[in-house]
MARGU-950620 format. One record per atom (N, C-alpha, C, O): residue in one letter; x, y, z. Coordinates in steps of 0.2 Angstrom, whole numbers, padded with zeros to 4 digits, always signed. Example, Ala and Ser with C-alpha at 12.3 -4.5 7.8 and 13.67 -1.06 7.14 Angstrom:
BEGIN
a+0066-0028+0039;a+0062-0022+0039;a+0066-0016+0039;a+0071-0017+0042;s+0064-0011+0035;s+0068-0005+0036;s+0064+0000+0039;s+0067+0006+0040;
***
This chain:
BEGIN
x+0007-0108+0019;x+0004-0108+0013;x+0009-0111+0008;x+0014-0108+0006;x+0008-0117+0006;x+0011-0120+0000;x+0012-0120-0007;x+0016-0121-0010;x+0005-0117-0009;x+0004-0118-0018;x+0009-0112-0021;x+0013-0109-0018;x+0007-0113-0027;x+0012-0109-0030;x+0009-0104-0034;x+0003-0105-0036;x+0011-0098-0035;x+0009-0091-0041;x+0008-0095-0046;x+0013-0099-0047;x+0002-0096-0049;x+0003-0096-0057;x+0008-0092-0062;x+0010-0094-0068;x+0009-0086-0060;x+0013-0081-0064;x+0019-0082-0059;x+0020-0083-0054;x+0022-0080-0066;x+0030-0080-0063;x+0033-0075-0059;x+0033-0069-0061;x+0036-0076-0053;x+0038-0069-0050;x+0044-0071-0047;x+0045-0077-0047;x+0048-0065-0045;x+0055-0067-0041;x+0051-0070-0035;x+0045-0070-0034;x+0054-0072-0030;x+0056-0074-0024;x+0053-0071-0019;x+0048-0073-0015;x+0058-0060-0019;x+0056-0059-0016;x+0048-0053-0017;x+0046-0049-0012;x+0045-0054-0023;x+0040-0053-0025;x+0033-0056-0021;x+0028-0054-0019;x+0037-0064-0022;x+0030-0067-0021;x+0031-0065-0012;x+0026-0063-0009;x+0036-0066-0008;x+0034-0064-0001;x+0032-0057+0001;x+0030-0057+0007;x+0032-0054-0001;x+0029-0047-0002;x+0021-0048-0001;x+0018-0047+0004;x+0018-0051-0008;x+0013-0053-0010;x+0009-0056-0005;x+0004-0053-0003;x+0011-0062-0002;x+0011-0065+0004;x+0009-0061+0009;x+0004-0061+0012;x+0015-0057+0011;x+0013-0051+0017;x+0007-0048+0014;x+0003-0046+0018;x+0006-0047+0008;x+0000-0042+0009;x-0007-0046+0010;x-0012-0044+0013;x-0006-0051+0006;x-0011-0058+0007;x-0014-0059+0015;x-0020-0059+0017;x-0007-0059+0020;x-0010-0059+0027;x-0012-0053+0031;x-0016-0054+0036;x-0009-0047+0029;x-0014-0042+0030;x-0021-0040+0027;x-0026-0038+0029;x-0020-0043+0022;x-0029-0044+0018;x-0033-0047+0022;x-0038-0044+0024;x-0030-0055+0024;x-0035-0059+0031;x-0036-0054+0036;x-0041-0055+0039;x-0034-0051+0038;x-0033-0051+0045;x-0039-0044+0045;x-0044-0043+0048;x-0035-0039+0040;x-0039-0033+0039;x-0047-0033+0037;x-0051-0029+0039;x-0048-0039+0035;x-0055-0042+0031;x-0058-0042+0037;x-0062-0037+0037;x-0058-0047+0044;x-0062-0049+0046;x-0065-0040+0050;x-0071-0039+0052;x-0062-0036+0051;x-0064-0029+0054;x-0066-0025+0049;x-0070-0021+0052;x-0066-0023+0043;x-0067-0021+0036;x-0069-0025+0033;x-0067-0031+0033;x-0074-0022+0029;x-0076-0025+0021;x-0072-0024+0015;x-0073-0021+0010;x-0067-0027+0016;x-0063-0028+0009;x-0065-0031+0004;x-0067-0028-0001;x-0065-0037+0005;x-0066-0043-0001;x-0071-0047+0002;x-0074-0045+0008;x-0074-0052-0002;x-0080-0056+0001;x-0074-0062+0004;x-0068-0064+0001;x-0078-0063+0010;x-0074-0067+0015;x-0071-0074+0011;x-0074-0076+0006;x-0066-0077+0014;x-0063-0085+0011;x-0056-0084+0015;x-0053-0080+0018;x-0055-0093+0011;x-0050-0095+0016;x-0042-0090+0010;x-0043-0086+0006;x-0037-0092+0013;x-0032-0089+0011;x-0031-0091+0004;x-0030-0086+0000;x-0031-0097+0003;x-0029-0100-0005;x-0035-0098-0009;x-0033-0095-0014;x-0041-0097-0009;x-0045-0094-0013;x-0045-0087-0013;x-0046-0085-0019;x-0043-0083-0008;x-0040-0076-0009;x-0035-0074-0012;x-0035-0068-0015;x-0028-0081-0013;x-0025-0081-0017;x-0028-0081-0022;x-0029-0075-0024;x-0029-0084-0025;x-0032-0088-0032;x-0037-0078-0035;x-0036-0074-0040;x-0042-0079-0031;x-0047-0074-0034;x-0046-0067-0035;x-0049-0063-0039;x-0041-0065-0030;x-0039-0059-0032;x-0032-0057-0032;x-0030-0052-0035;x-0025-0061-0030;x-0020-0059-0031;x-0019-0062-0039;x-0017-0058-0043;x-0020-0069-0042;x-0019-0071-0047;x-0022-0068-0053;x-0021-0068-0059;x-0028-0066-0049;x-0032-0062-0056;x-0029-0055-0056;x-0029-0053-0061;x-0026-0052-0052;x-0022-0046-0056;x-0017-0046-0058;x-0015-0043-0063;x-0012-0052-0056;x-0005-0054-0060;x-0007-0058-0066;x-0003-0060-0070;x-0013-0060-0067;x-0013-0060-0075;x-0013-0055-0080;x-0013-0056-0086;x-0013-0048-0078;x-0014-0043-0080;x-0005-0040-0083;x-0005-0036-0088;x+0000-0042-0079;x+0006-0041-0079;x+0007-0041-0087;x+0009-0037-0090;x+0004-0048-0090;x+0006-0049-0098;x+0003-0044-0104;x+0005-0044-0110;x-0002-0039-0100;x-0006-0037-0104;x-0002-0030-0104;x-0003-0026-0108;x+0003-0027-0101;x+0004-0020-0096;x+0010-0017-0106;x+0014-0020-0110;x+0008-0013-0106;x+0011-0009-0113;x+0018-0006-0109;x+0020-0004-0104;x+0022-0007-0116;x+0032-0009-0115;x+0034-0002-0113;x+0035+0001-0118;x+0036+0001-0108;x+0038+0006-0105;x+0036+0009-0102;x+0039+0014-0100;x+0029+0008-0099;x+0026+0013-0095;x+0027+0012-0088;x+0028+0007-0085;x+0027+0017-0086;x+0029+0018-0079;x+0025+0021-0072;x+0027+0021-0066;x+0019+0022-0076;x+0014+0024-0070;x+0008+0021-0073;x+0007+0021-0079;x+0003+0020-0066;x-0003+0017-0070;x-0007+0021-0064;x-0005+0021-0058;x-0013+0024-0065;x-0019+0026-0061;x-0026+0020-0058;x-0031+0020-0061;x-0026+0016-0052;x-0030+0012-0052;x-0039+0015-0049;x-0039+0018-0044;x-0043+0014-0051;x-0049+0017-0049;x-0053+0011-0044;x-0053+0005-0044;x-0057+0016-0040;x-0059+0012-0034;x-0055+0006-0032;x-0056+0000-0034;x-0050+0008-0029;x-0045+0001-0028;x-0047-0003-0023;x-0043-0007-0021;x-0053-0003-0020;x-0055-0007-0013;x-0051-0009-0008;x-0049-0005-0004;x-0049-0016-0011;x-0043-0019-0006;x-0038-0019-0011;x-0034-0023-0009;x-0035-0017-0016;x-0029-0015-0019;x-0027-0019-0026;x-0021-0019-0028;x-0033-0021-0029;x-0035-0025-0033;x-0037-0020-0041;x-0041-0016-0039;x-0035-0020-0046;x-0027-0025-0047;x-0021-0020-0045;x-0015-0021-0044;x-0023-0014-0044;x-0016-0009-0044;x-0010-0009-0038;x-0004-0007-0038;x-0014-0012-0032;x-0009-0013-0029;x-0003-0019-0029;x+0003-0019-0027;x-0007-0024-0032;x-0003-0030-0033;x+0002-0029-0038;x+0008-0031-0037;x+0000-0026-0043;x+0002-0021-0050;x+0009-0017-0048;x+0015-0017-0051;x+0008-0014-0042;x+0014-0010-0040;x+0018-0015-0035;x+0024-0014-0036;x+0018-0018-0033;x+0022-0024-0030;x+0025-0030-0035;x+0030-0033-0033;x+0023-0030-0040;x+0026-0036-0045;x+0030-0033-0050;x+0035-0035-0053;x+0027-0027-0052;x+0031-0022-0058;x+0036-0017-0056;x+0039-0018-0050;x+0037-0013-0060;x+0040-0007-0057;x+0037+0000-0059;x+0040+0005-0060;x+0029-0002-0060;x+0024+0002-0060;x+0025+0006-0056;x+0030+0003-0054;x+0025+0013-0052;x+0022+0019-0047;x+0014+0018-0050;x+0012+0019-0056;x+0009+0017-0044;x+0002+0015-0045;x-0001+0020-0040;x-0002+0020-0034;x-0003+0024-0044;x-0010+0030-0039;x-0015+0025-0037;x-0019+0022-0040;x-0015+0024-0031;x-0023+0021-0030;x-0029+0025-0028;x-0029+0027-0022;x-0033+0025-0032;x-0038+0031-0030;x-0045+0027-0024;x-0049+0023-0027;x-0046+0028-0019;x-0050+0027-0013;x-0053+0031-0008;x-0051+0035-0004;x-0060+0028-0010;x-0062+0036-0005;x-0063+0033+0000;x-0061+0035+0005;x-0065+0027+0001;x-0067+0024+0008;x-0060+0024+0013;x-0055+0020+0012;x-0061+0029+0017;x-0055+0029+0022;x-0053+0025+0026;x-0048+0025+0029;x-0057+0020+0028;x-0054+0014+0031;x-0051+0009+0026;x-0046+0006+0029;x-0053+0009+0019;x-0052+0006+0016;x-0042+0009+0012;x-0037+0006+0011;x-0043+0015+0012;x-0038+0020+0010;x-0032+0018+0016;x-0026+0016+0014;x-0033+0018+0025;x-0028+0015+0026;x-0027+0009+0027;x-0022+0008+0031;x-0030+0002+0025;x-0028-0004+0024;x-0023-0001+0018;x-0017-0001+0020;x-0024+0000+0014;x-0020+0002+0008;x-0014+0004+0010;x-0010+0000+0010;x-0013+0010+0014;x-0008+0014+0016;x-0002+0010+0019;x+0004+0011+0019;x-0005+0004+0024;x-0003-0001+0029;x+0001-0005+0024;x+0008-0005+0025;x-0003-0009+0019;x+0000-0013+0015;x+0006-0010+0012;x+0012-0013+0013;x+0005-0005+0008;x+0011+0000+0006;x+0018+0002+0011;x+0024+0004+0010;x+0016+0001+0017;x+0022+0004+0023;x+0025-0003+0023;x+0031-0004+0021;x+0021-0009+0025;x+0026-0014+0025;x+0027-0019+0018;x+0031-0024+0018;x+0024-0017+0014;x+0028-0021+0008;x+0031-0016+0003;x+0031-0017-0003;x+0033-0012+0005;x+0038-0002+0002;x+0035-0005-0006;x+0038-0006-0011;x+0030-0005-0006;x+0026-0005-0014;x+0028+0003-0016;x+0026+0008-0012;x+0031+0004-0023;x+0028+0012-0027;x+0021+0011-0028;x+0018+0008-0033;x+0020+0015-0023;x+0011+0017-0024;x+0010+0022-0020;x+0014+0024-0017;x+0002+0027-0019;x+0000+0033-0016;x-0004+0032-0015;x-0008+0032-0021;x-0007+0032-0010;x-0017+0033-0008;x-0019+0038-0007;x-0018+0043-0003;x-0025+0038-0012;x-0028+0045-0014;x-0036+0044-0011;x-0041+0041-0014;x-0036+0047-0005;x-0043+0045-0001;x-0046+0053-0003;x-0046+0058+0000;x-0049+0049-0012;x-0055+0055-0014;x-0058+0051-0016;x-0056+0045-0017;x-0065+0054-0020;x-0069+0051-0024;x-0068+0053-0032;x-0066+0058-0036;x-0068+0049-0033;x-0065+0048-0041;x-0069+0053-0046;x-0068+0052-0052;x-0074+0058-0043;x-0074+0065-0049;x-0070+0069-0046;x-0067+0074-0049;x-0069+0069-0040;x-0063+0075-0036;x-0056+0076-0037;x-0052+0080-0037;x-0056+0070-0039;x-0048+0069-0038;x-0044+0072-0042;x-0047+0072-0048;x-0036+0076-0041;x-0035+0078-0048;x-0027+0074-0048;x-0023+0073-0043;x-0026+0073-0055;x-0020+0067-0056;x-0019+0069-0061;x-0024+0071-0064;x-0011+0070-0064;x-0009+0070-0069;x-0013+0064-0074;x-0015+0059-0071;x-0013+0063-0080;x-0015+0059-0083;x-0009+0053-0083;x-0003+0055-0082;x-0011+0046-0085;x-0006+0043-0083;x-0007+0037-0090;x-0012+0037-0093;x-0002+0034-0093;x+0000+0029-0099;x-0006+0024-0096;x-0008+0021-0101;x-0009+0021-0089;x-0011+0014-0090;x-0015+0015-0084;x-0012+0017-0079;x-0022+0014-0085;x-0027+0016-0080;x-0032+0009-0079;x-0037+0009-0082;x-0030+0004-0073;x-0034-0002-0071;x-0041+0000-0068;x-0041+0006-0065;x-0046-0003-0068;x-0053-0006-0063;x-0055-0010-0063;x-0057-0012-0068;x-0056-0014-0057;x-0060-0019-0057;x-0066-0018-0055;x-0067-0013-0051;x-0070-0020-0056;x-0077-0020-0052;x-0082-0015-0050;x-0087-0015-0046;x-0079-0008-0053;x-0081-0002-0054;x-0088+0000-0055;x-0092+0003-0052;x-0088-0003-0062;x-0096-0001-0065;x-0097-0005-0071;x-0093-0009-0073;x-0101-0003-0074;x-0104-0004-0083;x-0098+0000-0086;x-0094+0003-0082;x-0096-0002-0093;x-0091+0001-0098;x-0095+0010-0100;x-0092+0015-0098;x-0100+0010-0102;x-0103+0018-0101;x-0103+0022-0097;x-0104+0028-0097;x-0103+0016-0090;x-0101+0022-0084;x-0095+0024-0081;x-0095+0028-0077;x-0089+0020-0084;x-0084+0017-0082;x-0080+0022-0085;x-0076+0026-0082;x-0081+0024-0091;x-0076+0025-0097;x-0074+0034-0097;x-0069+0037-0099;x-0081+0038-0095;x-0080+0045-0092;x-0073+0043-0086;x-0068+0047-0088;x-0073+0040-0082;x-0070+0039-0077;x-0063+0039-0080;x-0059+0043-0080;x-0062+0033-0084;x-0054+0031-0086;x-0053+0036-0089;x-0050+0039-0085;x-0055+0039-0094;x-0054+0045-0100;x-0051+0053-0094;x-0047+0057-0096;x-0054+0053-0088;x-0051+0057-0085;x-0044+0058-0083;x-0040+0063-0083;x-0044+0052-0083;x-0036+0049-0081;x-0031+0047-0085;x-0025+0046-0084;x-0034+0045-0091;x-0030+0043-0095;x-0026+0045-0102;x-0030+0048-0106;x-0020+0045-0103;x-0015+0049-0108;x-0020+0045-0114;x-0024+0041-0113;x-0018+0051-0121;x-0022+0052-0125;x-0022+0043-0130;x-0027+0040-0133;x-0016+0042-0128;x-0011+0038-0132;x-0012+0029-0126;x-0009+0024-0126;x-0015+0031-0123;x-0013+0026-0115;x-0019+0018-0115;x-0022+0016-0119;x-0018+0015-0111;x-0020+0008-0110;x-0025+0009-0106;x-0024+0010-0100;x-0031+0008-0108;x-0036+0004-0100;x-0035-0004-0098;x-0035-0008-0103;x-0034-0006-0094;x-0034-0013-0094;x-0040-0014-0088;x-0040-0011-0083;x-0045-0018-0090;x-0053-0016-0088;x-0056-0026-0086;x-0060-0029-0090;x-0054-0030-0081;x-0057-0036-0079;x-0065-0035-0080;x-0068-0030-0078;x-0067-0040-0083;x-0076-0039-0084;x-0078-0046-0085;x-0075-0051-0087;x-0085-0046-0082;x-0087-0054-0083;x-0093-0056-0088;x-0092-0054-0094;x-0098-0059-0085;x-0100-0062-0091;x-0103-0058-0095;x-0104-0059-0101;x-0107-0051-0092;x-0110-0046-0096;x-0104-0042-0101;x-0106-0036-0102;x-0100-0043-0103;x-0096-0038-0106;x-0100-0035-0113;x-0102-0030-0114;x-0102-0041-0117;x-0105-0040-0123;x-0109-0035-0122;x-0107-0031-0126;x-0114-0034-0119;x-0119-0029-0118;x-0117-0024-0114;x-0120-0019-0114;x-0109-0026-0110;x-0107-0017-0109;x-0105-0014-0115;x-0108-0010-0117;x-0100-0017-0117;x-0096-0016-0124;x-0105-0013-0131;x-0108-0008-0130;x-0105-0015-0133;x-0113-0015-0136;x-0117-0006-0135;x-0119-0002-0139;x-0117-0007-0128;x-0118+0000-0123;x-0117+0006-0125;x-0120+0011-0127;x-0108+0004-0125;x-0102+0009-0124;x-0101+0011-0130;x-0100+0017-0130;x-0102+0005-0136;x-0100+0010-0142;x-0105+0015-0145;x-0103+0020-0147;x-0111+0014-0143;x-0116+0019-0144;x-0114+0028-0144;x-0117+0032-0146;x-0109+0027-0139;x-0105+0036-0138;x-0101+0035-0137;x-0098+0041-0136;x-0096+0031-0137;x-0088+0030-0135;x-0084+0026-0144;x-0086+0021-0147;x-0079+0031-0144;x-0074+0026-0148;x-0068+0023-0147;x-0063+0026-0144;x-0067+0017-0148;x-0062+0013-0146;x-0060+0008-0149;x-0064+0006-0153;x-0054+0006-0148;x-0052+0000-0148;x-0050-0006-0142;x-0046-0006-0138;x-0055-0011-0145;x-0053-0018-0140;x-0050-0024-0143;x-0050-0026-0149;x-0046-0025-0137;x-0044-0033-0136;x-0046-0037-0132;x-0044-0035-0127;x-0048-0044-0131;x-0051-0047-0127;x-0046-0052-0127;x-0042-0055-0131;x-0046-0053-0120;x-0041-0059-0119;x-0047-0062-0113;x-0051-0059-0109;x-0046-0069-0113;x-0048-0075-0107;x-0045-0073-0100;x-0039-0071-0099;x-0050-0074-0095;x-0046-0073-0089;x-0044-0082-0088;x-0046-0087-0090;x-0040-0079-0082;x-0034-0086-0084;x-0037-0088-0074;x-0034-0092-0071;x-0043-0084-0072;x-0045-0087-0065;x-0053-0086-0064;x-0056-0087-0059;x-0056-0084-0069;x-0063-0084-0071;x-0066-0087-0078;x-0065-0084-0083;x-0070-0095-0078;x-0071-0093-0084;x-0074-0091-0089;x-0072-0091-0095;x-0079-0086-0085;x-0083-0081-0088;x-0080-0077-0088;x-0082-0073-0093;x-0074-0073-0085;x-0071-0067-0086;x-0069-0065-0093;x-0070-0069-0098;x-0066-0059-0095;x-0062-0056-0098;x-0058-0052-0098;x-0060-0048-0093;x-0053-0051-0100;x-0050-0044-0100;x-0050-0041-0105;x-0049-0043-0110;x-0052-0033-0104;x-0053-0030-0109;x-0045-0024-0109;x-0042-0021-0104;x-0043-0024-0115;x-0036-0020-0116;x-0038-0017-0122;x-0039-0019-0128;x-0041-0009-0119;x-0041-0003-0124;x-0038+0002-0124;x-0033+0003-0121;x-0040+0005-0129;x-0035+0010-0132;x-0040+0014-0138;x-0045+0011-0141;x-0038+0019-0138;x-0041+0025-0144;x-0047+0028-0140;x-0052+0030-0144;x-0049+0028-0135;x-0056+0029-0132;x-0055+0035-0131;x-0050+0038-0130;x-0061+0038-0133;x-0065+0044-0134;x-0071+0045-0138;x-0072+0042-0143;x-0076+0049-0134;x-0083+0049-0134;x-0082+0052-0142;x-0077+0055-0144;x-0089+0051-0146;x-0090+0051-0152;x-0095+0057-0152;x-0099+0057-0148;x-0093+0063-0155;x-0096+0069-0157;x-0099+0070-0163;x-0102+0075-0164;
***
């Protein structure tokens, strides 16, 4: 593999990464992780789109809660590039130990929690990721479970965002930030804060 991280990482950050990338191939074709492709577009699609997230991460926090982490996207990369400790919450137990695997040989701070995300019980945590989870009305019971009062969602969304957002304010208060994803055009990243249902 030749190209390069668009995000800056040390050295031995990105060979980490790397190893988790080639256990991704490999894990894929026996598992439903990711939708299948070659290596550079796995790079590209899902390791670079969670270290775009790195920019957005609020200054001192130290643990973050990931929900449905499938193949480890973004909380696992999250915990390999930062100095995050990342709960990865997973019920799919085959899917729980590709996690476990990547974690033993890339000594990532992370923990695999093979439950379902109304079961699980976790201290609340400063910074709470998902991708690919659900709509923001369905999403946001979920974050709020896990998240400090005062804490961060940082929430990947694509071209429907307006109409979840739209949804969402209907019962939820919050504050949004939108940023451009830097590996989807139609993406966004949503970075919230103040969420809590409206009474």
């Amino acid at each position: 593999m030749v190209w390069e991280s668009e995000t800056p990482v040390s050295r031995e950050t990105e060979r980490r990464l790397r190893l988790y990338l080639e256990l991704l191939v490999r894990w894929n074709e026996r598992i439903n992780l990711v939708a299948p492709g070659g290596a550079e577009h796995l790079w590209h699609r899902h390791f670079e789109d969670a270290l775009q997230l790195i920019d957005l991460l609020p200054n001192g926090g130290t643990r973050a809660v990931d929900l449905g982490s499938g193949g480890g996207f973004p909380g696992l990369v999250l915990a390999i590039a930062t100095r995050l400790h990342v709960d990865l919450l997973e019920a799919d137990q085959r899917k729980a130990a590709f996690l476990r695997e990547v974690i033993r040989q890339t000594r990532a701070s992370a923990a695999v929690h093979a439950v379902r995300i109304e079961t699980a019980v976790l201290a609340k945590a400063p910074i709470v990721t998902a991708r690919a989870l659900g709509p923001l009305p369905r999403l946001l019971p979920m974050v709020t479970r896990f998240l400090e009062l005062d804490g961060i969602a940082l929430l990947p969304k694509g071209r429907n965002v307006d109409i979840e957002l739209t949804d969402a304010r209907r019962t939820w208060n919050m504050t949004v930030e939108r940023f451009a994803s830097r590996t989807d055009r139609s993406g966004v990243i949503l970075r919230m804060s103040g969420i809590s249902p409206i009474v």
